[in-house]
C-alpha positions as CSV (number, residue, x, y, z in Angstrom):
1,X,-32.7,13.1,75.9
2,X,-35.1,12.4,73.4
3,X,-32.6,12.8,70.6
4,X,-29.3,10.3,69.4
5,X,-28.0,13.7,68.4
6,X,-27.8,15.3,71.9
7,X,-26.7,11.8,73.5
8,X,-23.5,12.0,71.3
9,X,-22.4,14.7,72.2
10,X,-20.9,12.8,75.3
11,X,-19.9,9.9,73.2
12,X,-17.0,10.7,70.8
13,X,-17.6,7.0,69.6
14,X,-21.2,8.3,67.7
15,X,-22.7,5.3,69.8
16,X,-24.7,6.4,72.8
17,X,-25.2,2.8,74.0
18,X,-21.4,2.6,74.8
19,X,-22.0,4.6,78.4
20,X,-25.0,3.1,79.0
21,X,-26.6,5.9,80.5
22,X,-28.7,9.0,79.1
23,X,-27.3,12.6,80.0
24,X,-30.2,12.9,82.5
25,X,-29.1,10.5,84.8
26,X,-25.6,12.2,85.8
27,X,-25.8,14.3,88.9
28,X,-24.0,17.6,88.1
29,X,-25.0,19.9,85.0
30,X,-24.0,19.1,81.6
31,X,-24.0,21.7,79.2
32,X,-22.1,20.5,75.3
33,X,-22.0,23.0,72.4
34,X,-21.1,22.2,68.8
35,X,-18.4,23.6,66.9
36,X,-20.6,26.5,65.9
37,X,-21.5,27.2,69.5
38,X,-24.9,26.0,69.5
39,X,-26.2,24.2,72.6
40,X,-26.8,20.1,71.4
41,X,-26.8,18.7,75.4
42,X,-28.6,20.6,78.0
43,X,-29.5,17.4,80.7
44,X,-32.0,17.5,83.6
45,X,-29.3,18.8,86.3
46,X,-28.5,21.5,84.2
47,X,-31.8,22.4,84.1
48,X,-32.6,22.1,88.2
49,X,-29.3,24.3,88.7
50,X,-29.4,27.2,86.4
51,X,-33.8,27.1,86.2
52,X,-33.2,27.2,82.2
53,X,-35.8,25.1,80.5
54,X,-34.6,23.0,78.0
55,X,-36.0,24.3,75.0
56,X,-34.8,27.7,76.1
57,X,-31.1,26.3,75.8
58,X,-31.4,23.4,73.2
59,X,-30.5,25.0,69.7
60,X,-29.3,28.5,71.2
61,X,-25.5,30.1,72.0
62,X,-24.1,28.7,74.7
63,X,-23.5,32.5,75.9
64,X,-28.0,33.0,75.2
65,X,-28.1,29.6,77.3
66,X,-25.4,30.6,79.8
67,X,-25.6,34.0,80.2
68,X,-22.9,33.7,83.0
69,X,-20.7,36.4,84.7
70,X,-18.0,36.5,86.9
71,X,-17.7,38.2,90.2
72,X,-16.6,41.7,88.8
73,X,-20.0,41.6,86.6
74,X,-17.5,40.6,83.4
75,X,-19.5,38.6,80.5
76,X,-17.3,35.1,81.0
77,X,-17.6,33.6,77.3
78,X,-16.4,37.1,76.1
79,X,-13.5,36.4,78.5
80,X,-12.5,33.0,78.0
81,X,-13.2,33.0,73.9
82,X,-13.6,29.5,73.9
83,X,-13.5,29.3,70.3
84,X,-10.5,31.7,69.9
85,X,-7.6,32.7,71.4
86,X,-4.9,30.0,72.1
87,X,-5.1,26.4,69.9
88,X,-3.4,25.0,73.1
89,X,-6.0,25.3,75.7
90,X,-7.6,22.4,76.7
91,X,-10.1,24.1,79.3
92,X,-11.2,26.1,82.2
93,X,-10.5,25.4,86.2
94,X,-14.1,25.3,88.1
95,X,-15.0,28.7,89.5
96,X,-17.9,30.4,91.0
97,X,-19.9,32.4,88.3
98,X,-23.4,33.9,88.3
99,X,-26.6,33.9,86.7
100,X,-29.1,36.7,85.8
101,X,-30.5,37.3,89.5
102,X,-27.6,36.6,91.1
103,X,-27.8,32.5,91.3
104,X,-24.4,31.4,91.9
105,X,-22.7,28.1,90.3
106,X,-20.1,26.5,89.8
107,X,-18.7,26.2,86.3
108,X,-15.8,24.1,84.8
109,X,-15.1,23.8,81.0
110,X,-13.5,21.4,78.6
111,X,-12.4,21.9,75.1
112,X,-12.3,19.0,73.1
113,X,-10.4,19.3,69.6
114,X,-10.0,16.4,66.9
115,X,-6.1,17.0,67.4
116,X,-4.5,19.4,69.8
117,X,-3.6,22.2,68.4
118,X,-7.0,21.9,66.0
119,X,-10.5,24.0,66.0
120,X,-12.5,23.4,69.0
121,X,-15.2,21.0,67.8
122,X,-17.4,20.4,71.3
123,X,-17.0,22.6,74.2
124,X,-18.4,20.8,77.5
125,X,-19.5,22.5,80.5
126,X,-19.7,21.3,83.9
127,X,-22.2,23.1,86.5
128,X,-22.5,22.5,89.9
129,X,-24.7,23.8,92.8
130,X,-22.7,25.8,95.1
131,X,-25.6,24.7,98.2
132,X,-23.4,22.2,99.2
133,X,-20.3,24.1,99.6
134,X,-22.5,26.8,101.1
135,X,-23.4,24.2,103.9
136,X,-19.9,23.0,104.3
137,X,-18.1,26.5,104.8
138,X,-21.5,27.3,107.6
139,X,-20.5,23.7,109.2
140,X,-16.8,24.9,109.7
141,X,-17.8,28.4,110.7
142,X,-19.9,26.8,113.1
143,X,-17.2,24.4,114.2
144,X,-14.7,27.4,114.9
145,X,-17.2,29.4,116.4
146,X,-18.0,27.0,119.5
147,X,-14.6,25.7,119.7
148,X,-13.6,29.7,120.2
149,X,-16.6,29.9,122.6
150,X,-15.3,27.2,125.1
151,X,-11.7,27.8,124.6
152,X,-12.7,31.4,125.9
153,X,-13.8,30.7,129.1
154,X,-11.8,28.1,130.3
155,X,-8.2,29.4,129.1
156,X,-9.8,33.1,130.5
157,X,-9.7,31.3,133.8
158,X,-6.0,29.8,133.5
159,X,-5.1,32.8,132.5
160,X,-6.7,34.8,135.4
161,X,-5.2,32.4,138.2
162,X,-1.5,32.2,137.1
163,X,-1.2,35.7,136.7
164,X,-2.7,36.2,140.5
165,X,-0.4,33.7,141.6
166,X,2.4,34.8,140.3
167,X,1.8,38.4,141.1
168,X,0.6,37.6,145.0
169,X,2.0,34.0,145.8
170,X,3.0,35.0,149.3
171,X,-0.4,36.7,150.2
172,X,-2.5,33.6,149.5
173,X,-2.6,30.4,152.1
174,X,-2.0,27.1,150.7
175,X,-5.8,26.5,151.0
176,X,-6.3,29.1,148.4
177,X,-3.5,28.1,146.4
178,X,-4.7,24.6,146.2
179,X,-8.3,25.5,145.3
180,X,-6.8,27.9,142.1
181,X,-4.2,25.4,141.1
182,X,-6.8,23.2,141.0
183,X,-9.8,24.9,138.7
184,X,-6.7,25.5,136.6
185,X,-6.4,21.4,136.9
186,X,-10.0,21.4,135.9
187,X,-10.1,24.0,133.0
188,X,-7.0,22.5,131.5
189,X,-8.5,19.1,131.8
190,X,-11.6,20.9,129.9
191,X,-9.6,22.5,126.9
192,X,-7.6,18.7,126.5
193,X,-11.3,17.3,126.2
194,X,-12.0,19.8,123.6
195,X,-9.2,19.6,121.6
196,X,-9.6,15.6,121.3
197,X,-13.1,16.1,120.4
198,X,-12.2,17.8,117.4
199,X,-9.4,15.3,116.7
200,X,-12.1,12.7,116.7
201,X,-14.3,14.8,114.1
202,X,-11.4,15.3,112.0
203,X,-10.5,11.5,111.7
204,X,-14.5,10.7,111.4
205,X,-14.8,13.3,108.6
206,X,-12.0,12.0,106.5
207,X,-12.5,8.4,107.6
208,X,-8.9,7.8,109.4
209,X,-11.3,7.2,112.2
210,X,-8.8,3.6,113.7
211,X,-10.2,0.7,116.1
212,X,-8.0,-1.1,117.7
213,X,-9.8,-4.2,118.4
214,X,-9.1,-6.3,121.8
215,X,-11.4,-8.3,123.8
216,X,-13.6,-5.5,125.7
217,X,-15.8,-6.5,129.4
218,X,-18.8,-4.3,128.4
219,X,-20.2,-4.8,131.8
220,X,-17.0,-4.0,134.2
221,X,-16.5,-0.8,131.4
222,X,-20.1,0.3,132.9
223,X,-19.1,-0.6,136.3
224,X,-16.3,2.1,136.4
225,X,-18.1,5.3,134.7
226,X,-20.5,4.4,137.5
227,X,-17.9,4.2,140.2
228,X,-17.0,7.8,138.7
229,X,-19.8,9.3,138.7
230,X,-20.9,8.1,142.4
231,X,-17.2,9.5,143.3
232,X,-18.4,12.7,141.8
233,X,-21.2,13.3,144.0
234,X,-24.8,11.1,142.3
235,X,-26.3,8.8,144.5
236,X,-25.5,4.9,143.9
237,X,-29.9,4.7,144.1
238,X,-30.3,7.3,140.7
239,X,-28.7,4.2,138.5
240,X,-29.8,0.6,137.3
241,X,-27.9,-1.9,135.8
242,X,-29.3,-5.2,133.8
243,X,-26.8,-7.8,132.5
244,X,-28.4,-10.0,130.7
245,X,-26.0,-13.4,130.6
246,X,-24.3,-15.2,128.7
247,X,-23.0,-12.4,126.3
248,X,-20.6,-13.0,123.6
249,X,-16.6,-12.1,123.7
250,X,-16.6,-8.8,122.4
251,X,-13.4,-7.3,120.5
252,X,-13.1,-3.5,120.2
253,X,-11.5,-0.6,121.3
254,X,-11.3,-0.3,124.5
255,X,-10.9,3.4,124.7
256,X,-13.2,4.5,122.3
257,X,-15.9,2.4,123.7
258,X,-14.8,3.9,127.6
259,X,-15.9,7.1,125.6
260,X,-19.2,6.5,123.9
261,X,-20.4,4.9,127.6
262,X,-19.3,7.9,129.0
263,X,-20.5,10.3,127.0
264,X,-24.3,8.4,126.6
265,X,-24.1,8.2,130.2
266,X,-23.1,12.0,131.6
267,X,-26.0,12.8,129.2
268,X,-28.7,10.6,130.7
269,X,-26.9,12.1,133.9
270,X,-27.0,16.2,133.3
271,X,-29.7,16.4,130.9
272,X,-32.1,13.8,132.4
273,X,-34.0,12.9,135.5
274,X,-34.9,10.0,137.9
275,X,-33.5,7.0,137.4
276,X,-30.6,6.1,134.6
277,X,-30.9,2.4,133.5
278,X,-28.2,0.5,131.6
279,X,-28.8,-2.6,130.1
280,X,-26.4,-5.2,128.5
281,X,-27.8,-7.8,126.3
282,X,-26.8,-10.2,123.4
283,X,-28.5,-8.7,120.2
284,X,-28.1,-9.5,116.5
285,X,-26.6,-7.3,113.9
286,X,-27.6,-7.8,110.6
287,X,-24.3,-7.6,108.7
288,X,-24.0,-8.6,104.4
289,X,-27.6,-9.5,104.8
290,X,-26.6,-12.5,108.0
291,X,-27.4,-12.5,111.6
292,X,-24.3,-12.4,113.5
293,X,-23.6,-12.2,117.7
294,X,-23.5,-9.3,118.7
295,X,-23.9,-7.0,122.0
296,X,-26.6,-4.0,123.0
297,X,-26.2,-1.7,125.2
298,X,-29.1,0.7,126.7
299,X,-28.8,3.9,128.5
300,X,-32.2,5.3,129.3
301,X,-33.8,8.0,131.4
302,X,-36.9,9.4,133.2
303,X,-36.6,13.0,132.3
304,X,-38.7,15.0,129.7
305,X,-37.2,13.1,126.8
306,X,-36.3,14.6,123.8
307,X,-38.6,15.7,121.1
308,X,-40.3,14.3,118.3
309,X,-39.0,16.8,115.9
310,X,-35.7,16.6,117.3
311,X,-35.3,12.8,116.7
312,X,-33.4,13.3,113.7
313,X,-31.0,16.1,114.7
314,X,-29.6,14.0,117.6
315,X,-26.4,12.6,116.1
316,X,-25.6,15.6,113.8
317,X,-23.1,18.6,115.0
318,X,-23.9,21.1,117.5
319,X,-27.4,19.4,118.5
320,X,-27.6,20.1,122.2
321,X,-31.0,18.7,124.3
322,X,-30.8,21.7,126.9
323,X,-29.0,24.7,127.6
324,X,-26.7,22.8,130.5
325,X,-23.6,23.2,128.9
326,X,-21.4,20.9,126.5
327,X,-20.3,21.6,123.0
328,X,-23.2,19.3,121.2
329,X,-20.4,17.2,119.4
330,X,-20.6,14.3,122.1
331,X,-23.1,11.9,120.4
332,X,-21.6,13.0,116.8
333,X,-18.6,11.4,118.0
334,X,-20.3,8.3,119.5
335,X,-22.0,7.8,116.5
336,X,-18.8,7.8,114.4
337,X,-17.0,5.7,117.0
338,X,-20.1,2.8,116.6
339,X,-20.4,2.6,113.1
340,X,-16.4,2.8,112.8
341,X,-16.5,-0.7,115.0
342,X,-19.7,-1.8,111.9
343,X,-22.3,-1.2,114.2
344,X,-25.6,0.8,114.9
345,X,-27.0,3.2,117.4
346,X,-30.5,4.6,117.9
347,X,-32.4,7.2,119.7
348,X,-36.1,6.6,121.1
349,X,-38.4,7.1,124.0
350,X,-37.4,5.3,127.5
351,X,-40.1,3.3,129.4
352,X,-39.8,6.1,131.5
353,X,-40.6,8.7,128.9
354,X,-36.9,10.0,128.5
355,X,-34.4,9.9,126.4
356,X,-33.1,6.5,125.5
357,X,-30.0,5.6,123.6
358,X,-29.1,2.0,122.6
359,X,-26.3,1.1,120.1
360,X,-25.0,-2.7,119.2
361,X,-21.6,-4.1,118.4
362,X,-20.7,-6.8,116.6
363,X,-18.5,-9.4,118.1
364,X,-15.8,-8.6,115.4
365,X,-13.7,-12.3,117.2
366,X,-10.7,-12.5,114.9
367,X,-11.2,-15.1,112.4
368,X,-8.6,-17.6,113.8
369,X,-11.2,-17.4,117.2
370,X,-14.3,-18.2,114.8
């Protein structure tokens, strides 16, 4: 603001020094009338939001520099008189409004009196951008459309099998029996994995994310998802593992690392080619600007990689790198799960031109063990 007058207006003490900060450097709109109604504050967010220069607010009626309506078309100063009406209230609650052409905000408003029941001497008003909560309300319609998508096919199955078994139990063999009761086995399995993903985004969204640190064997964790997925059919030849010794004791969570190994794993598995290699290696991590021990771990592939552009969608929602299947919420999760543990993971370019992950922990040792 270039003016001590307009700066006031959000400093009852007449001293704009006591905030220390100009109108312009607050994110959200602020909008301040006097007691005539005259706009004396119009800051630079205000501006960005409605796309009302200042000098076309500065000096006018808050209604001329706020032509706002609500949702019905109503005029929304004519409405809420905030000069009139009631000498109790102190306010409006935020709601969505719009401007000429249909540019929504979000508006709140604050009445500020010399005494309470007195004339309304500054009204303040509060503008928001309603892109964010735009993006948030696609996020969750996203969210609930794929979890309705996979929920669909396998409870469809379930659903399909018991009510043939139950109808014509005697006409099937035990053969046949076996092999239904055990894709329902499988789909059931399918719609518990689900369901815990979105437990996990849940508790990564509001932070509640918990790790349960206890000394963790990085390399016999790697050892059994490989045991697994030899069990399940890949050949022992399609994986390579480097352990590069001495590592540090590692305290984590046990489970949660099982999963972000798994899950960086059956991805280099189903979405890549040739050879998987894992590496294990002491790293640093860079933690309150100090080195400490820490471990790295490296999946990489020799499939087509994943590209350029793509590099920075990788970790967010729904990203998928093919069209093999999966929900796209497996390396969201693993991403929560490492930083929740205070550490970092990347994406890149293998030496094999695919995909590689790599993500380091810190040792985290309990301080009576440092």
């Amino acid at each position: 603001m270039s003016s001590i007058g307009n700066s006031t207006a959000l400093c009852p003490s007449g001293r704009p020094d006591v905030l220390g900060f100009d109108p312009d450097d607050l994110p959200d709109g602020i909008v301040v009338a006097d007691d005539k109604g005259q706009v004396i504050c119009f800051n630079a967010a205000a501006v960005r939001i409605t796309a009302v220069a200042k000098h076309e607010a500065l000096g006018f009626p808050l209604e001329h520099a706020l032509p706002l309506e609500d949702l019905k078309g109503r005029r929304w100063w004519q409405l809420t008189d905030p000069y009139g009406g009631l000498a109790i209230r102190v306010g409006q609650p935020e709601r969505n409004l719009l401007l000429p052409g249909g540019r929504e905000v979000l508006v709140s408003a604050r009445y500020v009196r010399e005494h309470p029941t007195g004339p309304v001497r500054r009204v303040v008003v509060s503008l928001r951008s309603t892109e964010a909560r735009r993006r948030t309300e696609r996020s969750h319609a996203e969210l609930i459309a794929t979890v309705a998508h996979e929920l669909r096919s396998p409870l469809t199955s379930v659903k399909g099998f018991t009510a043939t078994l139950l109808a014509k139990w005697e006409r099937f063999t035990d053969d046949q029996k076996r092999l239904m009761l055990e894709t329902v086995d499988a789909d059931a399995n399918r719609v518990t994995r689900l369901i815990a993903e979105l437990l996990d985004i849940s508790r990564i969204d509001s932070g509640r994310l918990e790790v349960r640190r206890q000394p963790v064997d990085i390399p016999a964790a790697v050892g059994r998802h490989l045991q697994a997925h030899v069990a399940s059919g890949q050949s022992p030849d399609r994986f390579l593992v480097r352990i590069q010794r001495p590592l540090p004791d590692l305290w984590a969570d046990p489970d949660k690392i099982d999963q972000v190994l798994g899950n960086l794993l059956e991805n280099a598995v189903r979405h890549g080619e040739g050879t998987v290699t894992i590496e294990v290696a002491p790293a640093p991590v860079r933690i309150d600007e100090h080195d400490e021990k820490g471990t790295a771990v490296t999946v990489s592939d020799e499939g087509p990689g994943i590209p350029e552009e793509s590099m920075g969608r990788v970790f967010t929602r729904f990203w998928r790198g093919s069209k093999r299947g999966g929900t796209g919420l497996g390396l969201y999760i693993v991403k929560g799960i490492v930083e929740a543990h205070g550490g970092t993971i990347t994406v890149g370019r293998g030496p094999g031109g695919g995909a590689q992950f790599r993500f380091i922990l810190p040792v985290a040792a309990p301080a009576y063990l440092q």
